[in-house]
N, C-alpha and C positions, 0 to 999 in steps of 0.2 A: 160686217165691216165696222170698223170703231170709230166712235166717234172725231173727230178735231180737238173740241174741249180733253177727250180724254189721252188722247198721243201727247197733244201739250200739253196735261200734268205728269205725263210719265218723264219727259224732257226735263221739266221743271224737280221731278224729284230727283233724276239720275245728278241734275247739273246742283243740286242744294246737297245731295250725296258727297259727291267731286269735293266740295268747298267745305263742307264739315272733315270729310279724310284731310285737308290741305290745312288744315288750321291746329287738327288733331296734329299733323306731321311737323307747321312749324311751331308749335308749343314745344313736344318731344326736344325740338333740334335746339330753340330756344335755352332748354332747361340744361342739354349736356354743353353749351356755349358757356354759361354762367359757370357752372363745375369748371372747362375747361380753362376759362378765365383764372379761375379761382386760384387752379393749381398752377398756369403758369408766374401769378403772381408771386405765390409762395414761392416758385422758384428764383424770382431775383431776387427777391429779399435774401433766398439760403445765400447765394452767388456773393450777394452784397454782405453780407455778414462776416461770409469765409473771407474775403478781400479783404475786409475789415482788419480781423484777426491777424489773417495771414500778411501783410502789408506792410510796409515800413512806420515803425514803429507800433506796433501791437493794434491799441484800441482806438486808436485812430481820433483824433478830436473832430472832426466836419463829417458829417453823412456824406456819403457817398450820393451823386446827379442821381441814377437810378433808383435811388431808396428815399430822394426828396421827392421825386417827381409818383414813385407809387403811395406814397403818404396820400400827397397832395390829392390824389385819385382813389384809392382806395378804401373799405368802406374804415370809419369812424362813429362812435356809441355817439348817439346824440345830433348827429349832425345829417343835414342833409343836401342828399347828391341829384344834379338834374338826371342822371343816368343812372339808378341806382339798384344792385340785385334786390328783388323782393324775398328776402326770409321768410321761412316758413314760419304762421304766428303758432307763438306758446302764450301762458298763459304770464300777464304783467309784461309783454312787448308792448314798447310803445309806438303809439302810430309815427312819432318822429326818424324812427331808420327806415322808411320810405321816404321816394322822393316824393315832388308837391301833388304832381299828376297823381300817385296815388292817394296821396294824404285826399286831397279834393276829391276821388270816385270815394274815399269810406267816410268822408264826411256830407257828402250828399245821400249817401245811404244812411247815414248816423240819425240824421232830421227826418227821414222819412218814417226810419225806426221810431223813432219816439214818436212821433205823432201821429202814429200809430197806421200808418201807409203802408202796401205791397210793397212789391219789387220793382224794380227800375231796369228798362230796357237803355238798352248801349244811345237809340236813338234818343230817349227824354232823356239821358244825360247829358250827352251835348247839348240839348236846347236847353237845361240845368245851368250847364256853363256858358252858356251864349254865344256857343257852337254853332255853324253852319251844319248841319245835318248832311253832310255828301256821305257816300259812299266812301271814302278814303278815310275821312276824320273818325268816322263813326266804326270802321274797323281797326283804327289805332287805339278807342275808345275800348271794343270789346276786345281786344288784344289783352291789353290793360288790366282789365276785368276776371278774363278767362287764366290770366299768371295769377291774380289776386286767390281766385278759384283755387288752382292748382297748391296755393301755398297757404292755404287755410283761413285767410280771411275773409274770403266771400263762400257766399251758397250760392248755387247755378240748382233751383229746385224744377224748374224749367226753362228747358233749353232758352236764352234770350235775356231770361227774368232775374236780376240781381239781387243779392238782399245781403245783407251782413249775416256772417256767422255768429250765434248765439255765443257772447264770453268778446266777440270784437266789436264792441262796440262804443268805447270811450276813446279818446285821444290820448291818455296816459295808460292805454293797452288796459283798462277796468272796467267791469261790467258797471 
């Protein structure tokens, strides 16, 4: 007959199973969002162009509402967005085309790097930033984290454990 302790770790692994596949799925769905995004941007821009063109009187002197308003939202070098797609890093990105929420998780890993500290769990980042540590904050936190992963700025060396990727480790994108 098996034990209680061991049914309950088998619950606990199918249900930590569950939640890794669902995180796995919404990163995935995250990631063709941003693409999606992306291109239907391009598309008003095309839309707005050709109107441009095609319109009364050719080049038209005032942008067009639609083409102020994708400016105004969409991304820009140098600047940053509270909502903002995380790029994939290359080498001389700078940590400024993230927004703050990320600039703040690579600079809490930046000080740990230098002083020559481990990884950082999603949980001591929140209490990093003076997070309440719930269950909700703390998976917006590794949400965060796990795109950062995804887009080459962070290492996930183990599952949980954060760290900066070796080359992302300055604020003007320099070792």
């Amino acid at each position: 007959m098996p034990s209680v302790s061991g049914l309950l770790e088998q619950r606990e692994l199918a249900a930590r199973r569950r939640v890794e596949g669902l995180r796995e799925e919404a990163d995935r769905v995250q990631a063709e969002l941003v693409v999606a995004e992306q291109d239907w941007k391009e598309w008003v821009i095309a839309r707005s162009r050709v109107g441009e063109v095609l319109g009364p009187g050719g080049a038209g002197d005032a942008a067009p509402e639609s083409t102020v308003a994708l400016q105004e939202t969409g991304p820009q070098s140098g600047s940053v967005k509270p909502k903002s797609v995380v790029p994939v890093w290359r080498e001389g990105l700078a940590w400024s085309v993230l927004s703050m929420d990320y600039q703040r998780i690579l600079r809490v890993l930046s000080d740990r790097h230098r002083l020559g500290q481990g990884p950082l769990t999603c949980q001591d980042m929140a209490a990093a930033f003076g997070i309440d540590p719930v269950p909700a904050k703390v998976e917006t936190l590794r949400s965060k984290a796990k795109q950062l992963v995804a887009r080459g700025w962070l290492a996930e060396l183990t599952p949980g454990q954060f760290t900066l990727m070796p080359g992302a480790s300055g604020p003007a994108g320099v070792s």
